[in-house]
C-alpha positions as CSV (number, residue, x, y, z in Angstrom):
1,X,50.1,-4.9,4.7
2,X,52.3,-5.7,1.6
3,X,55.6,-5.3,1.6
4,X,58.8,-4.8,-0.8
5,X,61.2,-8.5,-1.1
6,X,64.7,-7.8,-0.9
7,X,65.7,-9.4,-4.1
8,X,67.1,-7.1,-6.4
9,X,65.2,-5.8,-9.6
10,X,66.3,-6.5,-12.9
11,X,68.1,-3.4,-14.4
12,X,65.6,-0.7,-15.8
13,X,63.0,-1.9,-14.1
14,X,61.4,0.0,-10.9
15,X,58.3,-2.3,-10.7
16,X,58.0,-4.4,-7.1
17,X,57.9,-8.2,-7.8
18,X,57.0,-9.7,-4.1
19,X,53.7,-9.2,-2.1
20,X,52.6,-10.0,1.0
21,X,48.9,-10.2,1.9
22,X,46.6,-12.5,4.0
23,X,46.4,-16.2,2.8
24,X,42.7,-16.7,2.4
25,X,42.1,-19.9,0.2
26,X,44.7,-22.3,0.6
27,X,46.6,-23.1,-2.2
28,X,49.5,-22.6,-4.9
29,X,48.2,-21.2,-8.4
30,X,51.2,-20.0,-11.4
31,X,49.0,-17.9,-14.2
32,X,49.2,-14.9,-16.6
33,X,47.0,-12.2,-14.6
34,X,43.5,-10.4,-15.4
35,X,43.0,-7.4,-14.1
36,X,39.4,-6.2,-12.8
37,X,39.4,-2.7,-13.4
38,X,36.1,-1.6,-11.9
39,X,35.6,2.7,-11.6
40,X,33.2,4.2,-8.9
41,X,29.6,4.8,-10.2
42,X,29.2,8.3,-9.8
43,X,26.2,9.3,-7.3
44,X,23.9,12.1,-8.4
45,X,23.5,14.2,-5.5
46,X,20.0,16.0,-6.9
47,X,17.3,17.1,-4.5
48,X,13.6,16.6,-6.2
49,X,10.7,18.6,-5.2
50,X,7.7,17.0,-3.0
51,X,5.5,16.1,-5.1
52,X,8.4,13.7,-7.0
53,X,8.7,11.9,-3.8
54,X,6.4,9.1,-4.7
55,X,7.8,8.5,-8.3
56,X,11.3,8.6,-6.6
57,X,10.2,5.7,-4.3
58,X,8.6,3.9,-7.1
59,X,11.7,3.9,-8.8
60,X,13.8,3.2,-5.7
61,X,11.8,-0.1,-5.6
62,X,12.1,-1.2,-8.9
63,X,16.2,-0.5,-8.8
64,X,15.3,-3.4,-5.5
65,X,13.6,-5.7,-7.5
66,X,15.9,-5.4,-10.8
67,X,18.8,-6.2,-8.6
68,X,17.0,-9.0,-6.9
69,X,16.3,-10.4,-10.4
70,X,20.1,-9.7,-11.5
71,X,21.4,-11.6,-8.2
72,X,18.5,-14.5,-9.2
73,X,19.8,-15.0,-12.8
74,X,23.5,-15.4,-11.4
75,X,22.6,-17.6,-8.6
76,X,20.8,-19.9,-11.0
77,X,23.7,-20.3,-13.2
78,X,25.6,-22.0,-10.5
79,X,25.9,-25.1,-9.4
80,X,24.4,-26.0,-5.5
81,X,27.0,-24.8,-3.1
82,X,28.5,-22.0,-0.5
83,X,28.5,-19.6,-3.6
84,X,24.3,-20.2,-4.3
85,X,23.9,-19.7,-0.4
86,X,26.1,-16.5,-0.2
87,X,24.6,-14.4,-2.9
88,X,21.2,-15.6,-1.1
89,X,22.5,-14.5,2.1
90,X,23.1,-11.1,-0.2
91,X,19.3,-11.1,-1.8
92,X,18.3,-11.1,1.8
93,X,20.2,-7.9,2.7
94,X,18.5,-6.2,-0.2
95,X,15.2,-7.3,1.3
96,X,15.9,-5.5,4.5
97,X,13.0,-3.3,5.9
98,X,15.8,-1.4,8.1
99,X,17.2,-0.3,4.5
100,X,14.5,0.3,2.6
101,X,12.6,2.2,5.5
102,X,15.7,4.5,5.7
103,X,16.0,5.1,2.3
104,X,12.6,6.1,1.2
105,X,12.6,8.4,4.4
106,X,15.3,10.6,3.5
107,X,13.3,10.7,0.0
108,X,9.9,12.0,1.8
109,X,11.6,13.8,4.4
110,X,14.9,15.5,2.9
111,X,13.4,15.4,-0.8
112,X,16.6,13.6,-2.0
113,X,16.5,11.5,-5.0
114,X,16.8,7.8,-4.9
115,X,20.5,7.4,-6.1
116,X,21.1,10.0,-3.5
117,X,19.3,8.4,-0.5
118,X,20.5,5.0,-1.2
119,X,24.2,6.0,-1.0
120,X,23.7,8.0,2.0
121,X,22.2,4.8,4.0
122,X,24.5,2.6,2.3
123,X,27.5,4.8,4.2
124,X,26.0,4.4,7.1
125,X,25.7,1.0,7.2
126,X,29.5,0.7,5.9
127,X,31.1,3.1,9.0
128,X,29.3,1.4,11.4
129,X,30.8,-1.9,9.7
130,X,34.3,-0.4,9.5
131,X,34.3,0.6,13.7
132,X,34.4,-2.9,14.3
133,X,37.3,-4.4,15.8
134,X,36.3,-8.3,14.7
135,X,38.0,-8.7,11.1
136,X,34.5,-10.4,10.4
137,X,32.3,-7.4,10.5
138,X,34.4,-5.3,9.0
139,X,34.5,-7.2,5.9
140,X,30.9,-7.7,5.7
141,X,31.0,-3.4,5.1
142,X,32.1,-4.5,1.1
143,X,29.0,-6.4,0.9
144,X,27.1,-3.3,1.2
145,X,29.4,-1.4,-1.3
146,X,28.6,-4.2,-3.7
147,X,24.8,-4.1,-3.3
148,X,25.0,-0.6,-3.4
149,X,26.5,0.0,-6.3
150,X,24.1,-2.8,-8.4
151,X,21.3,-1.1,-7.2
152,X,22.9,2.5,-8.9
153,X,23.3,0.8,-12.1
154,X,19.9,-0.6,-11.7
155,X,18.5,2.9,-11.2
156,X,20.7,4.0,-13.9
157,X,19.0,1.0,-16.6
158,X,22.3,-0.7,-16.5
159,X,23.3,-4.2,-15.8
160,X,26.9,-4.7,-14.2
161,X,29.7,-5.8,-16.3
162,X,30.3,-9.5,-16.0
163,X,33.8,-10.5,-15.8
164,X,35.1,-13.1,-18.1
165,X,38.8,-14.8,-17.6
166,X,40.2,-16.6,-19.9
167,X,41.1,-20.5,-18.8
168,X,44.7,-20.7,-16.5
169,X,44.0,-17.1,-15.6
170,X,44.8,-15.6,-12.3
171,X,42.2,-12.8,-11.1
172,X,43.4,-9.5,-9.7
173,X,40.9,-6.9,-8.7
174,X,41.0,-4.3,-5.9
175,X,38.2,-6.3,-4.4
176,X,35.7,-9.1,-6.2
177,X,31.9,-8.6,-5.6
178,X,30.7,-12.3,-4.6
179,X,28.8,-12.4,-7.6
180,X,31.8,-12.1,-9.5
181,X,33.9,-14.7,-7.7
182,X,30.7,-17.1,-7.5
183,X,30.9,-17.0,-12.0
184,X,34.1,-18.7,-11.5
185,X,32.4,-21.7,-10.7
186,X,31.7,-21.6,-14.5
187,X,35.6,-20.7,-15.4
188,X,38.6,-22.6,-14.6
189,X,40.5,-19.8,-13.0
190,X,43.4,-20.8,-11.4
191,X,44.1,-18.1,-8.6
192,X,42.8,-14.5,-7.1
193,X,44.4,-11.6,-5.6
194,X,42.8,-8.6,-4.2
195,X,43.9,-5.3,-2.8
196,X,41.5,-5.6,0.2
197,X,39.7,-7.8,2.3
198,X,40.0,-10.6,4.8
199,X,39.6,-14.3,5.9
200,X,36.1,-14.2,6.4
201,X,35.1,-11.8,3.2
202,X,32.2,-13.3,1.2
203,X,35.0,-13.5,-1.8
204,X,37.4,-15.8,0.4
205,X,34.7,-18.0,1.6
206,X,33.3,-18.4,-2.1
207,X,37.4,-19.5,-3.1
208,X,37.7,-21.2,-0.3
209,X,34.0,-23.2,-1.6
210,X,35.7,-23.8,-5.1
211,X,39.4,-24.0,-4.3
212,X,40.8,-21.5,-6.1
213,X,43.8,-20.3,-3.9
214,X,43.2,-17.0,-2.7
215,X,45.2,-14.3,-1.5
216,X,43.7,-10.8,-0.3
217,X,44.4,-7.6,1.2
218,X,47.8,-7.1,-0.4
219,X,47.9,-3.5,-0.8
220,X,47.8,-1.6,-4.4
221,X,48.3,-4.9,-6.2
222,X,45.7,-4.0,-8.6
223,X,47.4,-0.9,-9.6
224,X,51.1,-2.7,-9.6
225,X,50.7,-5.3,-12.1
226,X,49.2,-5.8,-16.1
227,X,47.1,-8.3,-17.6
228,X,49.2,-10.9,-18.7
229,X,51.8,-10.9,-16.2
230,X,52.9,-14.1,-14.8
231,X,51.7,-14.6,-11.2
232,X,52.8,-17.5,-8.6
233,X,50.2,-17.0,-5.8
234,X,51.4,-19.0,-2.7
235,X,48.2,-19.2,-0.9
236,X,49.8,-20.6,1.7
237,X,51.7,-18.3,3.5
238,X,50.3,-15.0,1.6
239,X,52.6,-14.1,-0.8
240,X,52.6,-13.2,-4.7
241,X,55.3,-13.1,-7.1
242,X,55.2,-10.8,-9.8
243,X,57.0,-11.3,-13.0
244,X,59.2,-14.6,-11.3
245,X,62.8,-15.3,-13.5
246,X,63.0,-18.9,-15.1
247,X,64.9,-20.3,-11.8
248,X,61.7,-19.1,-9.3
249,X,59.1,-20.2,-12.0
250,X,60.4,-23.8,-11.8
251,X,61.0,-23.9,-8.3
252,X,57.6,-22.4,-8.0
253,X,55.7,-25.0,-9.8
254,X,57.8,-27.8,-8.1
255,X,56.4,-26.8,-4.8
256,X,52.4,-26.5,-6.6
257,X,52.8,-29.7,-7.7
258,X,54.3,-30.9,-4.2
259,X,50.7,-29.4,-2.7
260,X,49.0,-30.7,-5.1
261,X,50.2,-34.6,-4.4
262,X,49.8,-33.7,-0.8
263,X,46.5,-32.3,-0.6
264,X,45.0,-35.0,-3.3
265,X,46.3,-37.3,-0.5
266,X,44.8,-35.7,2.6
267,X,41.5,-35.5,0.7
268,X,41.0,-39.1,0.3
269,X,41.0,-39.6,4.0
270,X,37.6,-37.0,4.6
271,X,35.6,-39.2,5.4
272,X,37.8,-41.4,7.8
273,X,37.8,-41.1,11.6
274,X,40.6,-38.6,12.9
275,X,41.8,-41.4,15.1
276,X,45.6,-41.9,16.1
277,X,47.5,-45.2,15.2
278,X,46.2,-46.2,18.9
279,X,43.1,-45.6,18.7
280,X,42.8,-42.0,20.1
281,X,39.8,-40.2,18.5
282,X,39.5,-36.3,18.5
283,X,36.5,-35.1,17.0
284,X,37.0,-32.7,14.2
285,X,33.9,-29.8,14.3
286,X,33.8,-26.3,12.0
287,X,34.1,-22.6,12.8
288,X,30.8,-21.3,10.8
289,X,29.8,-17.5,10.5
290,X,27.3,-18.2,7.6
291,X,25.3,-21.1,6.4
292,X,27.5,-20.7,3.0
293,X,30.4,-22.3,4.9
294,X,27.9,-25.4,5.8
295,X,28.4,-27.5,2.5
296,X,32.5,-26.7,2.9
297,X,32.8,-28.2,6.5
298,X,30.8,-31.7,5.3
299,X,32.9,-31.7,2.2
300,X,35.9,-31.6,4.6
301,X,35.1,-34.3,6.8
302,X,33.9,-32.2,10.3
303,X,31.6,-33.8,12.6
304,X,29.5,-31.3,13.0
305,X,29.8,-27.5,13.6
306,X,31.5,-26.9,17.0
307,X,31.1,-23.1,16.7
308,X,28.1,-22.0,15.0
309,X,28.7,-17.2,14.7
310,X,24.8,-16.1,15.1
311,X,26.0,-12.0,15.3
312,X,25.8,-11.9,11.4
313,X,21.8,-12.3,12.1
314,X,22.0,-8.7,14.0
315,X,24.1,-6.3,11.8
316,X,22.9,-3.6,9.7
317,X,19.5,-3.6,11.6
318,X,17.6,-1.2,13.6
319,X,15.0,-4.0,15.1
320,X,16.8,-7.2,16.6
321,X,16.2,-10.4,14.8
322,X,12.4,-12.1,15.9
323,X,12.5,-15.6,17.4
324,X,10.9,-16.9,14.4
325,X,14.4,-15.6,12.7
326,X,16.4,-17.7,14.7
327,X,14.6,-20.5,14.5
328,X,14.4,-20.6,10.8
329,X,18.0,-20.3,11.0
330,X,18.7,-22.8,13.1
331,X,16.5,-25.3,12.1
332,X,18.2,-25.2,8.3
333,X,21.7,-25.2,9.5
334,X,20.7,-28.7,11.6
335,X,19.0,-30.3,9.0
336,X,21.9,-29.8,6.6
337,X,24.2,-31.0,9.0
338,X,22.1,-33.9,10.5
339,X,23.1,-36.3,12.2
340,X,25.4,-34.2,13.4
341,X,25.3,-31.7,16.2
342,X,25.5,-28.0,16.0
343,X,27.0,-26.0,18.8
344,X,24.8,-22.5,18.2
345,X,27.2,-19.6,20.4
346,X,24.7,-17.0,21.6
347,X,25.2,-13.2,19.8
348,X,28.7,-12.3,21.0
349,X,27.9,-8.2,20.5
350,X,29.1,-5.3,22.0
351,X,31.4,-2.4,20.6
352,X,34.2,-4.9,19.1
353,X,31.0,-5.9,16.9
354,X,28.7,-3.0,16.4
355,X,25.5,-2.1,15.2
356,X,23.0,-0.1,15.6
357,X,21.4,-1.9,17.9
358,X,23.5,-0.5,20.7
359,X,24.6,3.1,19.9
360,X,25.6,3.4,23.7
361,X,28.9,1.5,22.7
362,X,30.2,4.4,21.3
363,X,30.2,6.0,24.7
364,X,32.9,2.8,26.1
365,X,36.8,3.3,26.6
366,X,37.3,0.6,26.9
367,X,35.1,-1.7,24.6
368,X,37.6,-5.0,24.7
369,X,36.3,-5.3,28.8
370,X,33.3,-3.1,28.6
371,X,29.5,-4.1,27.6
372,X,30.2,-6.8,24.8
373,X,28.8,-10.7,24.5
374,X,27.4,-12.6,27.7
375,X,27.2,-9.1,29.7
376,X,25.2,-7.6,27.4
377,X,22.9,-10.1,26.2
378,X,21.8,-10.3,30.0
379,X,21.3,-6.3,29.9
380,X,19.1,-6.7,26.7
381,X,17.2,-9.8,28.3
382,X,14.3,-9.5,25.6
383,X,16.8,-9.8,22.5
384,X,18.4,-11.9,24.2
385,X,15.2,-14.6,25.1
386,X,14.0,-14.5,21.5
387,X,16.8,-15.9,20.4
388,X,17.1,-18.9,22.8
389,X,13.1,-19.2,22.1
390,X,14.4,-19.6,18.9
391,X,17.1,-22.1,19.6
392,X,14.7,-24.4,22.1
393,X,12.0,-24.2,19.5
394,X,15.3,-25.8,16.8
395,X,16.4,-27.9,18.5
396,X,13.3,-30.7,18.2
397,X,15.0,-31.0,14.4
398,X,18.0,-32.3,15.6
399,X,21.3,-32.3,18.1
400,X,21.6,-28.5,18.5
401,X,23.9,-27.3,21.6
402,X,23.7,-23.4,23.3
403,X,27.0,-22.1,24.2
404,X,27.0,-19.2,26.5
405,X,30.2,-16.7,25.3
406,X,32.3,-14.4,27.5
407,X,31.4,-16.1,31.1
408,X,33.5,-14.7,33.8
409,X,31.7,-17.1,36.9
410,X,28.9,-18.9,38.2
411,X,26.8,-15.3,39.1
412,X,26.9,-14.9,35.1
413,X,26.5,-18.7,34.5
414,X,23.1,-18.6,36.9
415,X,21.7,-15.5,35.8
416,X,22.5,-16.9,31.8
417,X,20.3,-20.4,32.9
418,X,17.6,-18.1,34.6
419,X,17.1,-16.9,31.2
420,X,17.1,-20.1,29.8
421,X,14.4,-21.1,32.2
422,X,12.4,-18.4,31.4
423,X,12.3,-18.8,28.2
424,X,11.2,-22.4,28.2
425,X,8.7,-21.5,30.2
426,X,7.1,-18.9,27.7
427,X,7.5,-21.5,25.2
428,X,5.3,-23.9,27.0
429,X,2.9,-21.4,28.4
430,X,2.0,-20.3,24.2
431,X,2.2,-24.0,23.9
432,X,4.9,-23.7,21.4
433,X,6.6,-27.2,20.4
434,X,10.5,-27.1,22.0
435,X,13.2,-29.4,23.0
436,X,12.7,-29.9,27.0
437,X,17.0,-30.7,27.1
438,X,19.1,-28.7,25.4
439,X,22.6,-29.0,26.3
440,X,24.1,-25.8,27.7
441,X,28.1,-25.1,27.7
442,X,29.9,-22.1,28.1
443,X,33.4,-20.5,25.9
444,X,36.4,-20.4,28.3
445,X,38.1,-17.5,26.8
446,X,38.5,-15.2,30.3
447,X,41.4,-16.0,32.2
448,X,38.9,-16.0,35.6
449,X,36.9,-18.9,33.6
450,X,39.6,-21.1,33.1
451,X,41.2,-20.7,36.6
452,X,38.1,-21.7,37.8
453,X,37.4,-24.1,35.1
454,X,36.3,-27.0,38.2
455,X,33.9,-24.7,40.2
456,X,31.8,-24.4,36.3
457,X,32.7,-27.7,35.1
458,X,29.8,-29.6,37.9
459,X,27.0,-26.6,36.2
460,X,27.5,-27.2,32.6
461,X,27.0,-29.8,29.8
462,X,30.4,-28.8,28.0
463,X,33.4,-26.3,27.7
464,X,34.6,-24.9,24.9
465,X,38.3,-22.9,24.9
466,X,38.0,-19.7,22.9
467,X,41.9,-19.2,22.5
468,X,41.6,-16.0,20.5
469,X,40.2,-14.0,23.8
470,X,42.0,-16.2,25.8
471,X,45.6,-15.1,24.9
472,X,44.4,-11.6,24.3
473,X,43.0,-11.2,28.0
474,X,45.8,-13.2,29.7
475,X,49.0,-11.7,27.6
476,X,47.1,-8.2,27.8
477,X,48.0,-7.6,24.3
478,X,45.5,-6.7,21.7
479,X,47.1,-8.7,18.3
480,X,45.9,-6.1,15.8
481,X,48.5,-3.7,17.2
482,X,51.3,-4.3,15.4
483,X,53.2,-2.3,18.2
484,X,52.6,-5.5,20.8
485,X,51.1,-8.2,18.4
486,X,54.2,-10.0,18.0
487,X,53.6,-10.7,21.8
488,X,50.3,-13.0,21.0
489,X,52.3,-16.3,21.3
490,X,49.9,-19.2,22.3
491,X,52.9,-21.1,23.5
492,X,53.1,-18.6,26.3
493,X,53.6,-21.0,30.0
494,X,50.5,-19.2,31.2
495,X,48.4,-20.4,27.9
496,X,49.2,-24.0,28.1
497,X,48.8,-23.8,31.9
498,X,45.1,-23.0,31.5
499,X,44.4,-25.5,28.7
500,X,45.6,-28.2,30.5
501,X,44.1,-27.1,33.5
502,X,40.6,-26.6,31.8
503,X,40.9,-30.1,29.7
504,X,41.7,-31.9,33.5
505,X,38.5,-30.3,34.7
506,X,36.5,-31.5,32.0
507,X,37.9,-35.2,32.1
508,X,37.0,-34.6,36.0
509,X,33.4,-34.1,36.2
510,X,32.6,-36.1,32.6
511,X,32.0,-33.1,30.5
512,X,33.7,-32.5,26.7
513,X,36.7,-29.7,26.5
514,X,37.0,-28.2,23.1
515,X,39.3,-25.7,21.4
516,X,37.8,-23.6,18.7
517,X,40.6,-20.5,18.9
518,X,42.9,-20.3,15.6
519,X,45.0,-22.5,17.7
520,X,43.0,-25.5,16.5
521,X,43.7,-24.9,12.9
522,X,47.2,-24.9,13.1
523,X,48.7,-27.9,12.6
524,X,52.1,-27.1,14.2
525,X,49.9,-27.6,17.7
526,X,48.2,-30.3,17.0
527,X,50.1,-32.8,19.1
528,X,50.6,-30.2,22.0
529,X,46.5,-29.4,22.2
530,X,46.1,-33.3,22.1
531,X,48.9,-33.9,24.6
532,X,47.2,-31.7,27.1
533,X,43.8,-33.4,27.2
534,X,41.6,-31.7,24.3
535,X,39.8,-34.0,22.3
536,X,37.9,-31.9,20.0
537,X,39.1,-29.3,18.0
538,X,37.3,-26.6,16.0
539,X,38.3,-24.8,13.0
540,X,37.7,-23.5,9.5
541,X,36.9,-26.3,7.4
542,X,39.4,-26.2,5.0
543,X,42.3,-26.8,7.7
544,X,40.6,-30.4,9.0
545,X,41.9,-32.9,6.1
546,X,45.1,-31.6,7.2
547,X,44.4,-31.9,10.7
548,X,43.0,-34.8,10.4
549,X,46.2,-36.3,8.3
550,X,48.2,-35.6,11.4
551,X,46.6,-37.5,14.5
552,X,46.0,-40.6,11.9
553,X,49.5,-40.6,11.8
554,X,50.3,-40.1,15.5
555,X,49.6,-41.8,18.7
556,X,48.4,-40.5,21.9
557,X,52.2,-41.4,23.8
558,X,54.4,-39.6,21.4
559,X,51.8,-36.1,21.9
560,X,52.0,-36.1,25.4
561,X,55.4,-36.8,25.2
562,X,55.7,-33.6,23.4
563,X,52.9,-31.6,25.5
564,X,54.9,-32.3,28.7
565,X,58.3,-31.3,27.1
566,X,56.9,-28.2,26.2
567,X,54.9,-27.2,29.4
568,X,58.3,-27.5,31.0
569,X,60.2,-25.2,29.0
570,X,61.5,-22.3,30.9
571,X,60.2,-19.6,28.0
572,X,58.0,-19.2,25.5
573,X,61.2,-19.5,23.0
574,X,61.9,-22.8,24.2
575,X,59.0,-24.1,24.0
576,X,58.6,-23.1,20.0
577,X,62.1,-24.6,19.9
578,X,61.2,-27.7,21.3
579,X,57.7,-27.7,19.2
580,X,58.9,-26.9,15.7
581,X,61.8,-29.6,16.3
582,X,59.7,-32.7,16.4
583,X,56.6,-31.4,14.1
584,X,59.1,-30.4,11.4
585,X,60.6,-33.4,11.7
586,X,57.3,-35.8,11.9
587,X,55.3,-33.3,9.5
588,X,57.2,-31.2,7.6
589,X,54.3,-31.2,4.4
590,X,51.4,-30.4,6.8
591,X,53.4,-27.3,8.6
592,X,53.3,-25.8,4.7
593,X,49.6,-25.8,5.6
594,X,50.0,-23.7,8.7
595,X,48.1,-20.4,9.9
596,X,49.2,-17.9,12.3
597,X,52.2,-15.7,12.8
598,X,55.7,-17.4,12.4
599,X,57.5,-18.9,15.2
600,X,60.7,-18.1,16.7
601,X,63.1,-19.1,13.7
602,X,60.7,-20.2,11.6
603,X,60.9,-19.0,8.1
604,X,57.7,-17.0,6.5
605,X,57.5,-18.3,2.9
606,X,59.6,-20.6,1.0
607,X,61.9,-21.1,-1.8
């Protein structure tokens, strides 16, 4: 993903000074760097005889427990907070039956020893990971390298190295286990850089929890630069400068202490209604995969959590998750976000997200429009009951909303409520305490949904616009191509069509429109999604102070003024013309904050 600059290299030397990667914790951070330098633990591949296979599980347990008391001592160092609930979320992984089970068969049946076992299960877990096409999954295959490789050295009678950076540092590691990046709650590092990883990685939502800017997957920088080298990290737009010259290192700390003043400003307003100048109101919700996010979205001022990712709950697992699951689940997340509401999407699976719940994905060619989310939740109707038995059972602790993914029409919609039904009645048949009204909404992110939008408006509680499918299906592009992704333009005519048509249907039969695609977290279309009729808006967390900054500062007039210039451009050019014109102009501080690709003539990364 990295790439060469185009400045010119001081004489002598062949060393690259710019990187590009993905922007994961917003930010800008100028340090001297510390390099992780972390080797692979060597696996013993040694077969034991029969009658070791006992002592062999013994031992596989205790390298369990050891790590479980490792992960314990960490977690009680820290400080409450996303970095507490994520290695928790990892102690619960190690506690997998799935794993375990797996493991100590391949010691009883193939006579392999523990170290052995435990890295051949581990692989499996990681390349069923890797097949996934959602960025999220994928990333959650390091988790299991990390756990992994504790458990070796726990086998071994060794304790992991703890990393320890000096203060102003700037981290820079092929990859950070959690554990490590939660110890910097403890440090006062000032930035991180890794060689691989994502947006939703364990490490980036830990940064993101203590606002360390962060930026990841930039390819090999581990092996391109030496402790001590100066480091700007623009978390902003993804990019790291190696080794900057006088000129870019004062330029550089101009612009951190421009965020800085900015974001100190933003801040202050968290807790303040995201209401326009004349009164307008759009409610401000988070995207959350993990309860670990939960404490970042209330820190940022959302109103609760307008898109709430259960598929974490069915990865790496051989039996589906048990209604008591989800309902333990789901009853924490509301309480910790009482009194506000929690908008709980149902398990969007299928081959995009695998596991090996549902080998027969492999078999699809076509996985993007095959057996994934809605379609197959109705095929797999008992995994797919337990967890709304779960949900119905939550929702007595507070305002907890079911939203249906992937609906293509009312036949889905009906057959979706059918299940609904059914599993309310089983609940009151075992006599089982349960919310008798639950609101039920559906994600608009089909292009047949939103056309439609007023035929399911009059059968549901609320609609929320998944703008990440929605582009995808419409455009018929798939943006992690890079051969077509610079076609995923949510300005396209045919996007803001559908939103505005799917808002009007909402306002129409008296039912909330959100937006919860990446759209909503950009603050360059802020005014347009406004303009056209949405009034809530999900995102990550960290992007709602900004968002939030933005429609204080605007009024409902000037953004439809802008929405209508813009649905009447001719092209999708135009129509980032017309857009970047007036938000530059209004906004140029907040567009630093932006996400997503560049716009036509819009420039990447500054100075």
């Amino acid at each position: 993903m990295s790439k060469e600059g185009d400045e010119r290299e001081p004489e002598g030397s062949e060393r690259r000074r710019r990187f590009e990667g993905i922007a994961a914790s917003p930010g800008v951070a100028i340090g001297p760097a510390y390099v992780v330098d972390r080797h692979k633990i060597p696996v013993p591949r040694r077969s034991i005889d029969r009658t070791e296979a006992d002592a062999e599980v013994h031992r596989f347990r205790k390298g369990l427990r050891d790590t479980q008391a490792q992960l314990e001592q960490i977690k009680a160092r820290l400080p409450h907070g996303e970095h507490r609930q994520i290695l928790k979320a990892q102690q619960l992984m190690l506690r997998d039956p799935d794993m375990a089970t797996h493991v100590e068969q391949l010691i009883r049946e193939e006579h392999l020893c523990a170290e052995w076992a435990l890295s051949r299960v581990a692989d499996e877990i990681r390349d069923t990971l890797q097949k996934a096409d959602d960025q999220y999954f994928r990333e959650r295959s390091s988790d299991m390298t990390f756990l992994a490789e504790r458990v070796l050295l726990a086998l071994r009678g060794e304790d992991p190295a703890e990393i320890d950076p000096p203060a102003g540092a700037v981290v820079v590691a092929h990859d950070l286990p959690p554990a490590d990046t939660a110890g910097f709650a403890r440090t006062e590092v000032v930035g991180m850089v890794t060689a691989i990883g994502g947006q939703t990685s364990h490490s980036a939502i830990v940064a993101r929890s203590l606002e360390i800017p962060a930026v990841v997957g930039v390819d090999d920088i581990d092996q391109e630069v030496e402790d001590g080298d100066t480091l700007i990290v623009d978390a902003i737009h993804g990019v790291v400068v190696v080794r900057p010259s006088t000129e870019e290192l004062e330029q550089w700390e101009e612009i951190r202490d421009r965020y800085e003043r900015f974001e100190d400003r933003v801040q202050r307003e968290h807790g303040l209604p995201a209401s326009g100048r004349d009164g307008t109101h759009v409610t401000l919700r988070a995207n959350v995969a993990l309860e670990a996010e939960l404490g970042s979205a209330l820190f940022h001022g959302a109103e609760g959590v307008g898109l709430y990712r259960t598929e974490f709950m069915f990865m790496d697992r051989e039996v589906p998750p048990s209604e008591e699951e989800h309902y333990r689940l789901a009853k924490n997340v509301l309480r910790r976000v009482a009194p506000y509401p929690v908008v709980f999407r149902t398990f969007d699976l299928g081959s995009d997200k695998p596991t090996r719940l549902m080998s027969w994905t492999e078999r699809e060619r076509n996985p993007a429009m095959g057996l994934r989310s809605l379609r197959l939740a109705l095929r797999e109707r008992e995994m797919f009951l337990a967890q709304l038995r779960g949900l119905l059972r939550a929702a007595v602790h507070g305002p907890l909303r079911i939203m249906l993914p992937l609906v293509s029409g009312l036949g889905e919609l009906r057959a979706a409520y059918d299940a609904v039904a059914e599993a309310r009645r089983q609940l009151a048949d075992a006599r089982i305490a349960h919310a008798q009204v639950v609101p039920v909404g559906i994600m608009i992110e089909m292009p047949s949904a939103a056309i439609m939008a007023d035929l399911l408006a009059p059968h549901v509680d609320f609609m929320s616009i998944g703008t990440n499918d929605l582009i995808q299906y419409t455009l018929a592009i798939d943006r992690d191509n890079d051969d077509v992704g610079y076609l995923y333009r949510p300005l396209h005519p045919s996007i803001l069509r559908l939103i505005k048509g799917v808002a009007q249907a909402g306002r129409e039969h008296g039912i909330s429109v959100s937006l919860c695609g990446e759209m909503a977290a950009d603050p360059r279309y802020t005014w347009v999604l406004a303009g056209l009729g949405v009034r809530e808006l999900s995102m990550h967390p960290s992007a709602i102070p900004v968002i939030k900054n933005i429609i204080r500062g605007s009024d409902l007039a000037e953004m439809e003024a802008l929405a209508q210039q813009v649905l009447e451009a001719p092209d999708v050019d135009e129509a980032e013309r017309l857009l970047l014109a007036v938000m530059r102009e209004r906004f140029p501080e907040h567009l630093q904050h932006g996400g997503g690709q560049p716009l036509h003539g819009e420039r990447e990364a500054p100075p």
